[in-house]
C-alpha positions as CSV (number, residue, x, y, z in Angstrom):
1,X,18.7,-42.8,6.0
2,X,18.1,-44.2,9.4
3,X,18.1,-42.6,13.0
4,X,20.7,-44.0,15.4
5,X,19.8,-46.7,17.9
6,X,21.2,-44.3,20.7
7,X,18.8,-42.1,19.2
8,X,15.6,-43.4,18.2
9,X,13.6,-43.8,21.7
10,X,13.8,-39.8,21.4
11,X,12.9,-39.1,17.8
12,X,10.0,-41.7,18.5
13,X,9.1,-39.6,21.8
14,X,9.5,-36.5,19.6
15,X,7.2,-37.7,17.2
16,X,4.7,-38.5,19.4
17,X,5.1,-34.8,20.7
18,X,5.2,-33.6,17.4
19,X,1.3,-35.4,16.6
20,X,-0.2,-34.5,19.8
21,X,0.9,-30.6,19.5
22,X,-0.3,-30.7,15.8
23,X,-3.9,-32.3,16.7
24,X,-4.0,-29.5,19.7
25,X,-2.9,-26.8,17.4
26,X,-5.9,-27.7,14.6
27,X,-8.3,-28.4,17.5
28,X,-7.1,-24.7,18.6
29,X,-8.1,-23.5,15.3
30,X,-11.2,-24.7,14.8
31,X,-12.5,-23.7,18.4
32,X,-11.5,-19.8,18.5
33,X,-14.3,-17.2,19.8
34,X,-14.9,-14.1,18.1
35,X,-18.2,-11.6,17.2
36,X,-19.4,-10.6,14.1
37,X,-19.9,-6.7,13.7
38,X,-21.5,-4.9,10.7
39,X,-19.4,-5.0,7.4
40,X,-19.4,-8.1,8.0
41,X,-16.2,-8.2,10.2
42,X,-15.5,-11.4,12.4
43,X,-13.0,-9.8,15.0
44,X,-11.5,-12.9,16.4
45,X,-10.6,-12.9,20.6
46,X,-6.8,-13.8,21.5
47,X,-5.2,-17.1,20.0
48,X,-3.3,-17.8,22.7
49,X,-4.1,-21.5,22.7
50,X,-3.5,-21.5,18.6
51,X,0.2,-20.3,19.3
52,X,1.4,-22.3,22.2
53,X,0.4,-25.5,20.2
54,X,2.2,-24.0,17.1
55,X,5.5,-23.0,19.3
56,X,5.8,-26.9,21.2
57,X,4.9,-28.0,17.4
58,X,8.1,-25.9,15.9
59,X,10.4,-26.5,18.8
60,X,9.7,-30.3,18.7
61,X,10.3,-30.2,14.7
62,X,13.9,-28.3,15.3
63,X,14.5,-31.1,17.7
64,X,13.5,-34.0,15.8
65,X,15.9,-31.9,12.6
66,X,18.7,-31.1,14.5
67,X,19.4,-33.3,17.8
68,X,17.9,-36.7,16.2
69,X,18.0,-36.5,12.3
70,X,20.8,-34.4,11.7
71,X,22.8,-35.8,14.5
72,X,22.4,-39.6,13.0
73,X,23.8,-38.8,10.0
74,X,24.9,-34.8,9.3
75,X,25.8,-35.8,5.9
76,X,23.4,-37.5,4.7
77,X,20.5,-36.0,6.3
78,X,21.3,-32.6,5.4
79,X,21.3,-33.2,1.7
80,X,18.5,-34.9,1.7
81,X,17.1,-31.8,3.8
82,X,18.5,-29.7,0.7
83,X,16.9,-31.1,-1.9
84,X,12.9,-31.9,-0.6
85,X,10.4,-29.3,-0.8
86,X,9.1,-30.9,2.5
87,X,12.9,-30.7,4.2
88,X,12.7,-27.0,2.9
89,X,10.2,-26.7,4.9
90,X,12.0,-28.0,7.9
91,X,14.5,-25.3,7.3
92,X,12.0,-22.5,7.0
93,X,10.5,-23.1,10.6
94,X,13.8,-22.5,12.4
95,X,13.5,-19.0,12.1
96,X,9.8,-19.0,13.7
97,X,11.5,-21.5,16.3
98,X,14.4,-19.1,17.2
99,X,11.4,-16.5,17.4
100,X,9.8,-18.5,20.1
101,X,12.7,-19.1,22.5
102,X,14.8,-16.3,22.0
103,X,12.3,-13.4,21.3
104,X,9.5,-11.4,23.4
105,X,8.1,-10.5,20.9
106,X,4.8,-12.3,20.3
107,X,4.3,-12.9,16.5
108,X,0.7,-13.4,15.1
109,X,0.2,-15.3,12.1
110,X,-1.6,-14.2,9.7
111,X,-5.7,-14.8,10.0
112,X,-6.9,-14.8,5.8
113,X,-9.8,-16.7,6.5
114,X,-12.2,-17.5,9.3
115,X,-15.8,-18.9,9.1
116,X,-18.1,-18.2,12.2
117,X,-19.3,-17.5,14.5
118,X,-20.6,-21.2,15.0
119,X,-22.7,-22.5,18.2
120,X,-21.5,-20.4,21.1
121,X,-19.7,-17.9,19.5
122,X,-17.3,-20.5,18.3
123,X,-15.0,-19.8,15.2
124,X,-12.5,-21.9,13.2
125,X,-9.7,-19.8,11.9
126,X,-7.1,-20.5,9.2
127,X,-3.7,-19.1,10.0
128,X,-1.1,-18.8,7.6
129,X,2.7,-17.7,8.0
130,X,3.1,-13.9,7.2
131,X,5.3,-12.7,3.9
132,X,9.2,-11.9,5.4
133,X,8.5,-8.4,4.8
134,X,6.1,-8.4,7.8
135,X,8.3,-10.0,10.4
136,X,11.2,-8.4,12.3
137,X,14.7,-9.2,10.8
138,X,15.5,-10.0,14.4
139,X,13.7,-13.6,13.4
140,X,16.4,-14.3,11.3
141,X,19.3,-12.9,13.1
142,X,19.6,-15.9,15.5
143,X,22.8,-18.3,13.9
144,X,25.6,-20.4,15.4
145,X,28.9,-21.7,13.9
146,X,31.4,-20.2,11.2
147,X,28.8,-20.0,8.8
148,X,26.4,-17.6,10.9
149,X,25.8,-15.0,7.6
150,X,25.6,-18.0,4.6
151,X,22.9,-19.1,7.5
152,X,20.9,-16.4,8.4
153,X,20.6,-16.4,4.5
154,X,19.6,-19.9,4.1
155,X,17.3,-19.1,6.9
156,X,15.3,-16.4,4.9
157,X,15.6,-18.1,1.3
158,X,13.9,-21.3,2.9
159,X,11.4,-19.1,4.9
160,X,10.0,-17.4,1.5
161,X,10.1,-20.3,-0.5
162,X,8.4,-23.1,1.7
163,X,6.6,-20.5,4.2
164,X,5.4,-17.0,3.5
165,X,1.9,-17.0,2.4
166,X,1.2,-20.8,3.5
167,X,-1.4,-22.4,5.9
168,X,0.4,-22.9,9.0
169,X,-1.0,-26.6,9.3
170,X,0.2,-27.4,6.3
171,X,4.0,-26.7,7.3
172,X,3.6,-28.5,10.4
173,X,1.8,-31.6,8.5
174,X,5.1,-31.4,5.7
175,X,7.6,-31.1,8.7
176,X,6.0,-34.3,9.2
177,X,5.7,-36.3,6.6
178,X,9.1,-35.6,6.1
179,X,10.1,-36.8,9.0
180,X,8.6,-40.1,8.7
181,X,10.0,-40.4,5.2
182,X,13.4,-40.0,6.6
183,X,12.9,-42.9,8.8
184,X,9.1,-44.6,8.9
185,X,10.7,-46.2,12.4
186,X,9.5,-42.7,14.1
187,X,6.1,-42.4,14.2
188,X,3.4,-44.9,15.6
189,X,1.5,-46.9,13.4
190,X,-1.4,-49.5,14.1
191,X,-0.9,-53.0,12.1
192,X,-2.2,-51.6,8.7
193,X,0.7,-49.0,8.8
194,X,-1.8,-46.2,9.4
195,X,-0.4,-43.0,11.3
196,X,-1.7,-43.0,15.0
197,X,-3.5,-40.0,15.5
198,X,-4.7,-39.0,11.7
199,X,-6.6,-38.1,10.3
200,X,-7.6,-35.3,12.3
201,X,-11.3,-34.9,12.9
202,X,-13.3,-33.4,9.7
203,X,-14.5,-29.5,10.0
204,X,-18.1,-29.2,9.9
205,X,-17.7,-26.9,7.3
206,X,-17.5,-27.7,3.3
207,X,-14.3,-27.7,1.7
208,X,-11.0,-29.5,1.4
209,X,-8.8,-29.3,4.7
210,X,-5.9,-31.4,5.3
211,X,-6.5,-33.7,8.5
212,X,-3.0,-36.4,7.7
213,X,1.0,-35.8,6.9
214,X,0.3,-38.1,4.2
215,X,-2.5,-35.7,2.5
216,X,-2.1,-33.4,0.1
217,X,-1.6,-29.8,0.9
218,X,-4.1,-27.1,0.0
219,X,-1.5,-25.2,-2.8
220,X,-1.9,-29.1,-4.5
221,X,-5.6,-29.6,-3.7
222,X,-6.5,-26.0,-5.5
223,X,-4.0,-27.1,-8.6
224,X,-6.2,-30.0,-9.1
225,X,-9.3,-28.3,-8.9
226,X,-8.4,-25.6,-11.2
227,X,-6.9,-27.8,-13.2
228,X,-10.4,-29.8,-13.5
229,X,-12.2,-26.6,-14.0
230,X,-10.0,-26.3,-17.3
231,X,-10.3,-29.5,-18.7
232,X,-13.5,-31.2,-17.9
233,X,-16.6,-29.9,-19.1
234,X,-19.9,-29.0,-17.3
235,X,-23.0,-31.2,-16.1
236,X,-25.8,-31.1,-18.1
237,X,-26.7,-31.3,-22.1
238,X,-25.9,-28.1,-22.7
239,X,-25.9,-23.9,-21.6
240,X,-27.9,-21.0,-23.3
241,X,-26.2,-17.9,-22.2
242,X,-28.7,-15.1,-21.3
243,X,-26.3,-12.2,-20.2
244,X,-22.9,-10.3,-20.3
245,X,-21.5,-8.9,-17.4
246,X,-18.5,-6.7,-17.3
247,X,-16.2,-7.1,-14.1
248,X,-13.0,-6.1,-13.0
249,X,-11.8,-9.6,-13.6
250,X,-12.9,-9.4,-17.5
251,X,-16.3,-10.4,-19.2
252,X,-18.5,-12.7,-17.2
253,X,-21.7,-14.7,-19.2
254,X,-24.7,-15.9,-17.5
255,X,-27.5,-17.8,-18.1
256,X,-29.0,-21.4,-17.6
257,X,-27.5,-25.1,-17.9
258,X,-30.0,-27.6,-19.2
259,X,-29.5,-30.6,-16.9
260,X,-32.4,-32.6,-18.4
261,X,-35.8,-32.4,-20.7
262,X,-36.9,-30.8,-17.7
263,X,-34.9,-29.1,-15.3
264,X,-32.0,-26.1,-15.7
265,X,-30.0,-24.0,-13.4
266,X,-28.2,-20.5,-13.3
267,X,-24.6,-20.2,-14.1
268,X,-22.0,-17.6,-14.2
269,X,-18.6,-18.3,-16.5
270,X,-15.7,-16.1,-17.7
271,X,-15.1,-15.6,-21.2
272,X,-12.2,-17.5,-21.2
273,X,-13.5,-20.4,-19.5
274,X,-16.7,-20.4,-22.1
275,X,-14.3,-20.4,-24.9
276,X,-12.3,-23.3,-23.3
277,X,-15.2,-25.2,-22.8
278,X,-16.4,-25.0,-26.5
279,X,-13.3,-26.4,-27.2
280,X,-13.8,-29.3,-25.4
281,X,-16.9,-30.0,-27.5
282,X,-19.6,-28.5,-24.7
283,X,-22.5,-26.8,-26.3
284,X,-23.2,-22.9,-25.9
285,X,-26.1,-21.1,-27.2
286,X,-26.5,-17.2,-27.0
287,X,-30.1,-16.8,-27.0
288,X,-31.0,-13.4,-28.6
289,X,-35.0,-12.3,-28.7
290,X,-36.4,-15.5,-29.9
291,X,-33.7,-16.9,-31.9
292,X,-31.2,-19.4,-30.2
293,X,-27.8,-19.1,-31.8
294,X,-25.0,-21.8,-31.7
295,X,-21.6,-20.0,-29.9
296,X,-18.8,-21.0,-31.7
297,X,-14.7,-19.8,-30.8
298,X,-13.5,-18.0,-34.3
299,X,-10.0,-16.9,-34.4
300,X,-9.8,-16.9,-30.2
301,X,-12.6,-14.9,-30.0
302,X,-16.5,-15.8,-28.9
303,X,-19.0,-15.8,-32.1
304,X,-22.7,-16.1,-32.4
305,X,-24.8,-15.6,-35.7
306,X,-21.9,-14.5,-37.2
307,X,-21.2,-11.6,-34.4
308,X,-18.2,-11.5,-31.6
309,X,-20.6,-12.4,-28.8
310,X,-19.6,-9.4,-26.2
311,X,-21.2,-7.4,-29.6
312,X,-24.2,-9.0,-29.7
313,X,-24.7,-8.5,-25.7
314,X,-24.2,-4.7,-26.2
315,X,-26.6,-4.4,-28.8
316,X,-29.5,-5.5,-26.5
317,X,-31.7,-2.6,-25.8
318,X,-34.7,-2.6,-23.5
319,X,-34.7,-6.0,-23.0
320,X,-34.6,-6.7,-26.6
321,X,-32.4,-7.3,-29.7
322,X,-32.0,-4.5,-31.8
């Protein structure tokens, strides 16, 4: 689809609005004060600054939706709304929106991670949207038209399906992208078709972080990387596992990785990843007193010499093989 002339000097001034209230709300993030007390607990001063970004951030996006998208082509745009994940997304912030203008009640996003305190007591903090069940119904109350109950439940079946439980950023950076897929006329670009204004400025922390609309979001990100973790094997020549742990999570194996002639380092793998990883043709050996026996998978199930391996870890005594 594409935004009405009458209309497109505001979506572009929107989305100009719409980049400079997302760069302030990361830069908000990333420059929070708190103190570290004994547990370790980071308690985390007021976010003030974080929240007035994200409120001009969600208003702008439920402008740019309904007064500039919408209003160019209702038909159109709306199924197209109906049938992204990103213009789900769209949909799910109007409830936060209607929060900001027509509440006084301040809502607090969740705060699952934070890393800090940095230089001067500074912290960066990663805020995500809180599960519905955490937020007053009153959010969702807020609907116009003939249609205000089919609404309010669109309202709260968008919320918990493109929302709830997600980094905050990444909502705004979908809202986004979204809208530049709608019409790429919108937002600014410089003569290699670049976005003006992204990527944001990288953390100085490790880790993925999504600094562009056109990046991919942290759910997709952690896919991959678990997805790698399953099917690619480890560095090195080999492992020799060492040890069995028993955790909460299941049975845990440590012990070295051979990375040349010479050099080795410590690892720690669950069971099910060891047994995947044989699989894929990486060698294991349990090493037990002085003999070195090859780990093989036998009917789903870890073997060495002939023994299920969690066996042959209990029966070490002392320090030694019995």
């Amino acid at each position: 689809m594409q935004v009405t002339s009458d209309r497109m000097r505001k979506g572009q001034q929107k989305m100009r609005a719409l980049a400079d209230a997302t760069s302030r709300f990361y830069f908000a993030c990333s420059h929070a004060t708190g103190r570290l007390y004994p547990g370790p607990t980071l308690e985390v001063d007021h976010i003030d600054s974080v929240l007035n970004a994200l409120d001009d951030a969600i208003v702008v996006i439920r402008t740019l939706d309904l007064e500039v998208l919408e209003a160019s082509d209702p038909h159109g745009y709306t199924a197209i709304r109906k049938t992204s994940l990103k213009g789900t997304v769209v949909r799910a912030l109007t409830a936060p929106r209607n929060n900001a203008i027509h509440h006084a009640e301040v809502i607090d996003p969740d705060l699952a991670r934070a890393i800090g305190p940095l230089e001067n007591g500074r912290c960066i903090i990663f805020p995500k949207w809180k599960p519905r069940s955490a937020l007053p119904r009153a959010m969702f109350q807020y609907a116009q038209g003939k249609k205000k109950g089919q609404d309010r439940l669109n309202h709260m079946a968008s919320y918990d399906a493109a929302a709830a439980g997600r980094l905050v950023l990444d909502t705004i950076m979908d809202a986004f992208s979204f809208f530049d897929t709608c019409d790429s006329r919108l937002a600014d670009r410089d003569d290699e078709g670049n976005l003006i204004g992204f990527p944001l400025a990288p953390l100085p922390v490790p880790g993925y972080m999504r600094l562009a609309p056109d990046w991919p979001d942290q759910e997709t990100v952690d896919l991959y990387i678990r997805d790698r973790v399953r099917t690619e094997v480890p560095a090195g020549t080999g492992r020799e596992i060492t040890g069995r742990l028993s955790t909460p999570a299941g049975t845990v194996y440590c012990g070295y990785t051979s990375v040349d002639a010479s050099r080795r380092h410590s690892f720690t793998e669950g069971d099910e990843q060891v047994r995947r990883e044989i699989e894929l043709g990486y060698p294991y050996v349990a090493v037990a007193g002085s003999r070195r026996l090859p780990v093989a998978v036998v009917d789903d199930e870890l073997h060495a010499g002939g023994v299920p391996l969690e066996r042959l870890f209990a029966m070490k005594q002392g320090g030694q093989f019995a």
